[in-house]
N, CA, C and O atoms as CSV, one atom per row, in Angstrom:
chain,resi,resn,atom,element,x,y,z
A,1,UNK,N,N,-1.242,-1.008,6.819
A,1,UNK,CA,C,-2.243,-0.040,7.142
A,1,UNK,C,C,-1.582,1.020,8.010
A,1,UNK,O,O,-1.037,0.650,9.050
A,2,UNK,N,N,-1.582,2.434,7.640
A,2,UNK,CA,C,-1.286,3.284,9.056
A,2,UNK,C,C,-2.273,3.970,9.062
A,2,UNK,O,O,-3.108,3.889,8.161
A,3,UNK,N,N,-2.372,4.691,9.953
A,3,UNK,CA,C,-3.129,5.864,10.606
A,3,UNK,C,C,-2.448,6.952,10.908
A,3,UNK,O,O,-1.228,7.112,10.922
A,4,UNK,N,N,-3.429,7.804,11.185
A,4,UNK,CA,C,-2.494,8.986,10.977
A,4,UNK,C,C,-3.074,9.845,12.318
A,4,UNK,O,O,-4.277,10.070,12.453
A,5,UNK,N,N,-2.290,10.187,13.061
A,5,UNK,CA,C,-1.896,10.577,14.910
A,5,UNK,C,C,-2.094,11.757,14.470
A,5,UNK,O,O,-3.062,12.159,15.115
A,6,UNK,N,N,-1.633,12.901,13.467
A,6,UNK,CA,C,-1.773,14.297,13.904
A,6,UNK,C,C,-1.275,14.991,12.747
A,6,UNK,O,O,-1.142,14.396,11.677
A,7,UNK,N,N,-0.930,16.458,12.915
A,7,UNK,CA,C,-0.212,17.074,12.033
A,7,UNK,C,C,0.928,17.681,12.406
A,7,UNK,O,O,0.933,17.977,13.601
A,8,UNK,N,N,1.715,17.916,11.919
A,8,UNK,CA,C,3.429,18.231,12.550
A,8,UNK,C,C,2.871,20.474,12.494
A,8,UNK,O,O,2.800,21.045,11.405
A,9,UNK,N,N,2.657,21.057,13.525
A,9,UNK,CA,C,2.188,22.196,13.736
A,9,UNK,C,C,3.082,22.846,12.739
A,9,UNK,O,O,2.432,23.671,12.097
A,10,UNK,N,N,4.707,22.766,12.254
A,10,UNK,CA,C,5.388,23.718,11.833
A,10,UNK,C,C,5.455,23.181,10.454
A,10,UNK,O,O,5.533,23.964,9.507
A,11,UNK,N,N,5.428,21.845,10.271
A,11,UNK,CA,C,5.749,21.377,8.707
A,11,UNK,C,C,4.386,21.400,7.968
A,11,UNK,O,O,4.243,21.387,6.745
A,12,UNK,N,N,3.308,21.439,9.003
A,12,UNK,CA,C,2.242,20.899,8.411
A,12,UNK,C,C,1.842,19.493,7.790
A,12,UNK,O,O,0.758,19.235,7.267
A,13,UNK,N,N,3.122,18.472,7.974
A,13,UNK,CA,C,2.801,17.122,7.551
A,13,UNK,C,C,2.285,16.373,7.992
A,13,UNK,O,O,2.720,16.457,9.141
A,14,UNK,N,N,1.619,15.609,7.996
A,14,UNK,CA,C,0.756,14.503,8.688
A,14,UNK,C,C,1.530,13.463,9.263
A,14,UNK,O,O,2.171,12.674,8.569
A,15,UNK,N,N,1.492,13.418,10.767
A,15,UNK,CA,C,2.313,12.351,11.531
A,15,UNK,C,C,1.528,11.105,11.258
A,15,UNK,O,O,0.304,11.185,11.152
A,16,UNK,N,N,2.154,9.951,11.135
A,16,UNK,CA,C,1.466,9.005,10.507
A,16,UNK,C,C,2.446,7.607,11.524
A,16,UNK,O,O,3.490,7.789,12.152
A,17,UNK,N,N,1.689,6.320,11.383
A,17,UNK,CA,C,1.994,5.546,12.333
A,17,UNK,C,C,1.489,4.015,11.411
A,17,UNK,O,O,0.438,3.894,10.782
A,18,UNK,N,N,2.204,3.325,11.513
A,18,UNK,CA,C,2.124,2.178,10.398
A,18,UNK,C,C,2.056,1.490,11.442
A,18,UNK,O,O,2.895,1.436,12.341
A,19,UNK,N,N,0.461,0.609,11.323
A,19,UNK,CA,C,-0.018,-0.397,12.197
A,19,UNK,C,C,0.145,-1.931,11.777
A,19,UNK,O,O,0.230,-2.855,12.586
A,20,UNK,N,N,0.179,-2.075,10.204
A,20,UNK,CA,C,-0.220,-3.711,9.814
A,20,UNK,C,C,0.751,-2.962,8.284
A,20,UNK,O,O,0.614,-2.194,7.332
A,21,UNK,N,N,1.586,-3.730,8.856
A,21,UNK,CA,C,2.581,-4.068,7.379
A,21,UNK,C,C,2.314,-5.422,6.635
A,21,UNK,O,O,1.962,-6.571,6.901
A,22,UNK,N,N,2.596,-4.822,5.789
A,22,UNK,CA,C,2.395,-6.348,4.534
A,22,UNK,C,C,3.525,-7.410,4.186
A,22,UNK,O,O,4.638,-7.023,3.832
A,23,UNK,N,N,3.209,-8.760,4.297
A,23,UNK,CA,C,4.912,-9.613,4.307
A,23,UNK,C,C,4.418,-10.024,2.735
A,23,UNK,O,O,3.535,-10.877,2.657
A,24,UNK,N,N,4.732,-9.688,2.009
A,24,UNK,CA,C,4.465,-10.320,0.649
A,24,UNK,C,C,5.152,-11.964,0.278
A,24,UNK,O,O,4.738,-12.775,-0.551
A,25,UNK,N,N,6.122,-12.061,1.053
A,25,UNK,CA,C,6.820,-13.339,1.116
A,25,UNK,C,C,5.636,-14.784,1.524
A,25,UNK,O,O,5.246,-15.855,1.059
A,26,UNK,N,N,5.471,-13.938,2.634
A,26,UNK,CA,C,4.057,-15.101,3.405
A,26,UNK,C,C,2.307,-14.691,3.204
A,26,UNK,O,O,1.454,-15.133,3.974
A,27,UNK,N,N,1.961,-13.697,1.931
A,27,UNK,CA,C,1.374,-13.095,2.251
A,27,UNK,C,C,0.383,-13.077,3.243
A,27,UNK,O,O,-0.452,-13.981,3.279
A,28,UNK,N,N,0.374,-12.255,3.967
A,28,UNK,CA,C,-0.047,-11.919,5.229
A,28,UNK,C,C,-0.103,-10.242,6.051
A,28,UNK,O,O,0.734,-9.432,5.654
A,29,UNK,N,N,-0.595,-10.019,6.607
A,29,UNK,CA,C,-0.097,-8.300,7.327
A,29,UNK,C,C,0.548,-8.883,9.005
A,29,UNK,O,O,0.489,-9.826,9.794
A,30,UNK,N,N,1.038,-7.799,8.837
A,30,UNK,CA,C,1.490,-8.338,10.515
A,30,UNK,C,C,1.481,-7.311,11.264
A,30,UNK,O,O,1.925,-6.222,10.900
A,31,UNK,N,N,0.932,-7.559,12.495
A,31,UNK,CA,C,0.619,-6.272,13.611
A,31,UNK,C,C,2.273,-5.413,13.541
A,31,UNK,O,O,3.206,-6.078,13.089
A,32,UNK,N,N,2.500,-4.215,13.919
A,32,UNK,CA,C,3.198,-3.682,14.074
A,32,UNK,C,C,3.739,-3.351,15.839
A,32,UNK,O,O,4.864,-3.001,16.197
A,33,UNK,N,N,2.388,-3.630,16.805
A,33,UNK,CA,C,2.833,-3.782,17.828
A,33,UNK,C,C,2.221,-2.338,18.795
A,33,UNK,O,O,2.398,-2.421,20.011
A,34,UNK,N,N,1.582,-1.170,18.301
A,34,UNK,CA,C,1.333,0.109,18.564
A,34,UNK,C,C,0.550,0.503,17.491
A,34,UNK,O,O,0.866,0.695,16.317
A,35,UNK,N,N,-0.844,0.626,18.234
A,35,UNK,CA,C,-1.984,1.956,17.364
A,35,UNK,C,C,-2.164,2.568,18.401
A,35,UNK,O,O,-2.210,2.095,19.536
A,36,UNK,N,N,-2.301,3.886,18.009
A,36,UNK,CA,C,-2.917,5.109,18.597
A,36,UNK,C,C,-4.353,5.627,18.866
A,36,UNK,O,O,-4.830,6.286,19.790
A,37,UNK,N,N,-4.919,5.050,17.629
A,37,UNK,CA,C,-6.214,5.056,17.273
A,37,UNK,C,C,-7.270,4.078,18.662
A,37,UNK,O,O,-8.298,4.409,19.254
A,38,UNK,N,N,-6.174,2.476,18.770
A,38,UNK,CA,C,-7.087,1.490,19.307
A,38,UNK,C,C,-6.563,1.735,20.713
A,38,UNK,O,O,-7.455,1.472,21.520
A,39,UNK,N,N,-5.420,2.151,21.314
A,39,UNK,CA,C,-5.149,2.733,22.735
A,39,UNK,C,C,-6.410,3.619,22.930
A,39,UNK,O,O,-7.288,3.180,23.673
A,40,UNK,N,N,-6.578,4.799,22.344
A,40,UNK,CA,C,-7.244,5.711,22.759
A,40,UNK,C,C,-8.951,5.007,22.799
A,40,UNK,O,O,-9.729,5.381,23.676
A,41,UNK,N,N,-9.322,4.088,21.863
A,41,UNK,CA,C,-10.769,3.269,21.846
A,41,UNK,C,C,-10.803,2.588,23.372
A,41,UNK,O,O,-11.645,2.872,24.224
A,42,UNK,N,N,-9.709,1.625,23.540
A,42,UNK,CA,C,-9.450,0.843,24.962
A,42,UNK,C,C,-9.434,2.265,26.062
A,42,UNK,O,O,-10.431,2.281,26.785
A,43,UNK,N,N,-8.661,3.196,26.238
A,43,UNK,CA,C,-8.717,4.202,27.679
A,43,UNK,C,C,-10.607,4.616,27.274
A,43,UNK,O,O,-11.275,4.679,28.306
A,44,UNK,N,N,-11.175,4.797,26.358
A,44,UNK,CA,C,-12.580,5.509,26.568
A,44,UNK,C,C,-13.715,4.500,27.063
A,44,UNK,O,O,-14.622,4.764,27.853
A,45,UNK,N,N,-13.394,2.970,26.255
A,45,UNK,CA,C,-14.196,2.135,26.740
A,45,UNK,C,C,-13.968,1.255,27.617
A,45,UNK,O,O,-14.574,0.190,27.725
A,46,UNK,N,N,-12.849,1.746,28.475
A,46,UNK,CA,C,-12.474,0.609,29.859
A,46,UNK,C,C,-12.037,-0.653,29.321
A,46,UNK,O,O,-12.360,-1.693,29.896
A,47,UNK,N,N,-11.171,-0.672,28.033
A,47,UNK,CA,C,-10.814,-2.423,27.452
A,47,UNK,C,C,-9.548,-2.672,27.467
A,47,UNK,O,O,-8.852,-1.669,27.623
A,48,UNK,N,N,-8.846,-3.938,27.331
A,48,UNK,CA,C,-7.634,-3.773,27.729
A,48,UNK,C,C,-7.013,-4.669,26.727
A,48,UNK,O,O,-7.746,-5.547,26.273
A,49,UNK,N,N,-5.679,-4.599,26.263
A,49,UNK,CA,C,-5.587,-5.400,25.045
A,49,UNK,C,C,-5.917,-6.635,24.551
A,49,UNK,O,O,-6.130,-6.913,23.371
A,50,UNK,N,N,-5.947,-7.290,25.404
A,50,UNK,CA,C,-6.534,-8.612,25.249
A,50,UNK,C,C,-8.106,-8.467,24.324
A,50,UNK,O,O,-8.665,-8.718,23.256
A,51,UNK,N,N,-8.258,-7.870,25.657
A,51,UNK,CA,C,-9.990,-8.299,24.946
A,51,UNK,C,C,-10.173,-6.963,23.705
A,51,UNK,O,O,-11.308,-7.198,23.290
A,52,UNK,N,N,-9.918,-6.341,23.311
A,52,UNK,CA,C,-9.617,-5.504,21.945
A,52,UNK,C,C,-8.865,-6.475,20.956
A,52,UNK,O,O,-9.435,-6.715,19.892
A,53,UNK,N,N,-7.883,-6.941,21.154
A,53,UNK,CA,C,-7.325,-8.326,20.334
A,53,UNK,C,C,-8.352,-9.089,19.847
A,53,UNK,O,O,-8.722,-9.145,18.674
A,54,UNK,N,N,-9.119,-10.096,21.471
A,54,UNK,CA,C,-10.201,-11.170,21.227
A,54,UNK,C,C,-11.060,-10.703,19.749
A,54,UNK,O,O,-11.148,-11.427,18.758
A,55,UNK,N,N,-11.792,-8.997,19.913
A,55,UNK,CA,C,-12.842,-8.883,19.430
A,55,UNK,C,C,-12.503,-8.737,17.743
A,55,UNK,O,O,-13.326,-9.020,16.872
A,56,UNK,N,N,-10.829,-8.130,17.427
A,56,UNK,CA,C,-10.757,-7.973,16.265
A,56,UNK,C,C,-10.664,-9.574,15.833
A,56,UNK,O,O,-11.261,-9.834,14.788
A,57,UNK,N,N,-10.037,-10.619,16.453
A,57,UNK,CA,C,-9.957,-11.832,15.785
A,57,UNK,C,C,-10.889,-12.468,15.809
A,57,UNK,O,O,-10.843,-13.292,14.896
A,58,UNK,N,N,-12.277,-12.587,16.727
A,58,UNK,CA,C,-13.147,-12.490,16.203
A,58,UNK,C,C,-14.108,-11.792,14.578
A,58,UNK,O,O,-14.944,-12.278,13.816
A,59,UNK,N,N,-13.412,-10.483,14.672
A,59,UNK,CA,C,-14.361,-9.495,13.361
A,59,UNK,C,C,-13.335,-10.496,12.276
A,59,UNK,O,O,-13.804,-10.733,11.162
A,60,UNK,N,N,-12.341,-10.902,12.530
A,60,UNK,CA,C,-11.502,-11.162,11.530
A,60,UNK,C,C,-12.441,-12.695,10.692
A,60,UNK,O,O,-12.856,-12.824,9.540
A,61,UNK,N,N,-12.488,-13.677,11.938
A,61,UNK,CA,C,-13.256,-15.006,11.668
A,61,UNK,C,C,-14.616,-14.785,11.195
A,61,UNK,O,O,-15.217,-15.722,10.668
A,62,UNK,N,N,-15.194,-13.580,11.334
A,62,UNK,CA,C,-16.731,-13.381,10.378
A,62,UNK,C,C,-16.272,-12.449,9.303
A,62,UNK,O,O,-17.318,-11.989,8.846
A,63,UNK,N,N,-15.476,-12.035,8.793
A,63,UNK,CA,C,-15.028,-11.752,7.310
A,63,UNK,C,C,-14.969,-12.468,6.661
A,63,UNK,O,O,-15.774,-12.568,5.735
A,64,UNK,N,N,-13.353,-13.817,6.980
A,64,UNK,CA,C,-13.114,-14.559,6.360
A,64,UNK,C,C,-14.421,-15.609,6.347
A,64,UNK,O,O,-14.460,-16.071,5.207
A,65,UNK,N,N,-15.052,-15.937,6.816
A,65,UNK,CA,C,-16.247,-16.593,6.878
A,65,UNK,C,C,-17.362,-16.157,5.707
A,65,UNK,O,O,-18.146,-16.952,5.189
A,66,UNK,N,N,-17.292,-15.045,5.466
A,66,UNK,CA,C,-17.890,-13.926,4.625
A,66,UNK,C,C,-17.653,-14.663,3.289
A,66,UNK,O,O,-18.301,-15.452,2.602
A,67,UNK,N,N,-16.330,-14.010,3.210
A,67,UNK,CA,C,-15.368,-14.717,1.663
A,67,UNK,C,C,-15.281,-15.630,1.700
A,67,UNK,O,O,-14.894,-15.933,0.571
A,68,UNK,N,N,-15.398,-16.840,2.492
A,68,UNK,CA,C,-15.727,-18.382,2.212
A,68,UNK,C,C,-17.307,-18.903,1.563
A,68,UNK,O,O,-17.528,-19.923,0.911
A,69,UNK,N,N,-18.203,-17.921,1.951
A,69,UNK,CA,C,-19.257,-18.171,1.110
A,69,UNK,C,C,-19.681,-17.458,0.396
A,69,UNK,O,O,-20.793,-17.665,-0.090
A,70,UNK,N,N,-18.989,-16.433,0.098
A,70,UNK,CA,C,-19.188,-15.557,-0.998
A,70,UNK,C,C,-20.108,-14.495,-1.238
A,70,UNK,O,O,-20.599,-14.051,-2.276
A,71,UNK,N,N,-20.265,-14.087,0.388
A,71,UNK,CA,C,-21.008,-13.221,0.389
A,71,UNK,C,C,-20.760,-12.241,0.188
A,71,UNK,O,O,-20.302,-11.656,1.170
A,72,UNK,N,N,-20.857,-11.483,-0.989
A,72,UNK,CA,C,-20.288,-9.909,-1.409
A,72,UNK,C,C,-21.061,-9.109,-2.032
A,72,UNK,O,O,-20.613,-8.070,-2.516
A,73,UNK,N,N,-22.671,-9.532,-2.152
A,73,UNK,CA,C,-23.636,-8.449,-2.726
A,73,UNK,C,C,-23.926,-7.662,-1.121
A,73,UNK,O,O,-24.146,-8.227,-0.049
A,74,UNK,N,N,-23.848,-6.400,-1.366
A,74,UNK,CA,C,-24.593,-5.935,-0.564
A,74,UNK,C,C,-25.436,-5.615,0.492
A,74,UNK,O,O,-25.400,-4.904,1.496
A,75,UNK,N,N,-26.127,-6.291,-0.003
A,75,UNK,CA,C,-27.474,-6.079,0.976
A,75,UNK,C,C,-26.908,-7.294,1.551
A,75,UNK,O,O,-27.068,-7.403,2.767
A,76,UNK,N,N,-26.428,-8.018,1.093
A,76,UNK,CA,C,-25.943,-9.433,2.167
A,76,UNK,C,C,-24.726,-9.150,2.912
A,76,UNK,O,O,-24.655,-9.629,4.044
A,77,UNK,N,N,-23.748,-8.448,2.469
A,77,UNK,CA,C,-22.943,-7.831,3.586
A,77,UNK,C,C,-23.382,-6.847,4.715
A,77,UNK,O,O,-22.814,-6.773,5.805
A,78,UNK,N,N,-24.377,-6.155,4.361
A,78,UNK,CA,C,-25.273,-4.866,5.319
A,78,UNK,C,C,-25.552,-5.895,5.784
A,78,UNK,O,O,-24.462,-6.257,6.226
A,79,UNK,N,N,-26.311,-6.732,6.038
A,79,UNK,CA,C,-27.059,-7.662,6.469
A,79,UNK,C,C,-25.939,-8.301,7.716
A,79,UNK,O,O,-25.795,-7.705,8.784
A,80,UNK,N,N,-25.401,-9.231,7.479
A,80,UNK,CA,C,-23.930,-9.866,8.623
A,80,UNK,C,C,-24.093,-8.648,9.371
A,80,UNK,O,O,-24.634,-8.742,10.472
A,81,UNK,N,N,-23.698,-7.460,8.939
A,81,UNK,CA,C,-23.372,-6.532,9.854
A,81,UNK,C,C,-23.656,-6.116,11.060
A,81,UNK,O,O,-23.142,-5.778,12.126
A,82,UNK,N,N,-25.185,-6.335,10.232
A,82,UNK,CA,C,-25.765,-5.559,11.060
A,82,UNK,C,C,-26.317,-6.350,12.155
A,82,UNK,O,O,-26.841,-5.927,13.185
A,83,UNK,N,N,-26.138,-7.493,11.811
A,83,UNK,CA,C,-26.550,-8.947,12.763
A,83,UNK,C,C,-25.064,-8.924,13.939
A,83,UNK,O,O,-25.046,-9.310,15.108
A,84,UNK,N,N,-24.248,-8.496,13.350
A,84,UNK,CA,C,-23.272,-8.715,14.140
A,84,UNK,C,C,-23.231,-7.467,15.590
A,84,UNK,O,O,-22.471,-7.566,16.554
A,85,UNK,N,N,-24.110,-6.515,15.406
A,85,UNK,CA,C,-24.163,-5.151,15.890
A,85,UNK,C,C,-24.871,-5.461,17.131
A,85,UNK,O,O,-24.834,-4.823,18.183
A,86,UNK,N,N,-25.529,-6.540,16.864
A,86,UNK,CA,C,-26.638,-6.587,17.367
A,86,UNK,C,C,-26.488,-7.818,18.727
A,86,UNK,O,O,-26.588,-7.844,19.953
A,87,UNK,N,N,-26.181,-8.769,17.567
A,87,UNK,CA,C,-25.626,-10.220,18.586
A,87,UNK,C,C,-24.026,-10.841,17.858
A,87,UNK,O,O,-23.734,-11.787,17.126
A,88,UNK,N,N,-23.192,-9.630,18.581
A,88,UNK,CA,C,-21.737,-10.639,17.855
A,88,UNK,C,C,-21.452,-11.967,18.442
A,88,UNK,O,O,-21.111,-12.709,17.521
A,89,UNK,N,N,-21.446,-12.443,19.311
A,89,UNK,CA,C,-21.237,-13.594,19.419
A,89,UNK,C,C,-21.916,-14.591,18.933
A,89,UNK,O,O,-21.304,-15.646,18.769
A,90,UNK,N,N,-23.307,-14.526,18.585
A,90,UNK,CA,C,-23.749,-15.313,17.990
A,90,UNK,C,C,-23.260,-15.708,16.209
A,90,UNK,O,O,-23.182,-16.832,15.711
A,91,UNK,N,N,-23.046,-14.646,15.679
A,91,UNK,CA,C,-22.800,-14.221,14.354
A,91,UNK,C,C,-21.731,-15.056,14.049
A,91,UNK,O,O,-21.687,-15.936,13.189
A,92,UNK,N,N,-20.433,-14.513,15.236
A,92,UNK,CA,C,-19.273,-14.957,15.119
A,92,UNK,C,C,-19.040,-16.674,15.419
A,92,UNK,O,O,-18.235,-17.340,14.767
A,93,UNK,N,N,-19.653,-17.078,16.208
A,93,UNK,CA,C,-19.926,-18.597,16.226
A,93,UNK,C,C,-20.455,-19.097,15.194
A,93,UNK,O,O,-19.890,-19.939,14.495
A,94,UNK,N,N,-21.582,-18.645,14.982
A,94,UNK,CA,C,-22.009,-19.189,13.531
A,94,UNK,C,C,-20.900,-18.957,12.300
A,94,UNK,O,O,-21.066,-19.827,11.446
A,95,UNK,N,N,-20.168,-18.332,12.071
A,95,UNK,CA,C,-18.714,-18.014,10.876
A,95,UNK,C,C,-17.856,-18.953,11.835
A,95,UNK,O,O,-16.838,-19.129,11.166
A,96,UNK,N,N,-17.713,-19.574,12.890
A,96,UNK,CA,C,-16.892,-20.553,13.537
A,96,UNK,C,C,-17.267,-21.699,12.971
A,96,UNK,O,O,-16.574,-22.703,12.812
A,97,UNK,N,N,-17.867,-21.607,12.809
A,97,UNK,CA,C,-18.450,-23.361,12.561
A,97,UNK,C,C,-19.182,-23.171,11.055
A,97,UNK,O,O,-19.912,-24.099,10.705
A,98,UNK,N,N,-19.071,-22.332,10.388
A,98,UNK,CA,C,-18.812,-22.506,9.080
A,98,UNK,C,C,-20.829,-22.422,8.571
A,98,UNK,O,O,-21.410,-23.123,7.742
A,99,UNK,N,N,-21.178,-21.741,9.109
A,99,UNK,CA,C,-23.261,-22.569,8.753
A,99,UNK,C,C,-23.442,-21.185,8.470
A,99,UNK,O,O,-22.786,-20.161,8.655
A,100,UNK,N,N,-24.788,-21.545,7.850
A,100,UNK,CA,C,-25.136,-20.424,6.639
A,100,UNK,C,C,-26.008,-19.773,7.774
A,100,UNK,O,O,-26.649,-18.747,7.549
């Protein structure tokens, strides 16, 4: 995955920053170690890597939780979501422990 930081003023190219590379060997992505995007989220909302870490591996355990029961119509993904918006920890415990 990258993101993209800016535009180069004289080339006009898009400065770009590769966050989650892909190991095709193990498939898997692997942090790259530096976003720009999630620094600047942490300085606006007072968070600090850790707990920006916690919350994505959390979002991560109610995805995969998602695709373990096969939830992929729609209105049932809007749905998680929006439950999660609301009360993530609850959401995310419940995709911990695997219950519908």
């Amino acid at each position: 995955m990258t993101e993209i930081v800016g535009l180069d003023p004289k080339t006009r190219e898009l400065l770009t920053n590769e966050v989650y590379r892909w190991d095709a060997r193990h498939d898997t992505f692997e942090y790259s170690g530096h976003s720009h995007i999630l620094e600047e989220k942490m300085k606006r909302n007072g968070l600090n890597e850790e707990e920006v870490h916690e919350e994505l591996n959390r979002r991560k355990t109610v995805l995969d939780w998602m695709v373990k029961k096969g939830i992929r119509k729609y209105t049932d993904v809007v749905s998680v979501i929006r439950d999660y918006y609301v009360d993530p920890i609850r959401v995310f415990r419940k995709a911990r422990l695997g219950t519908s």
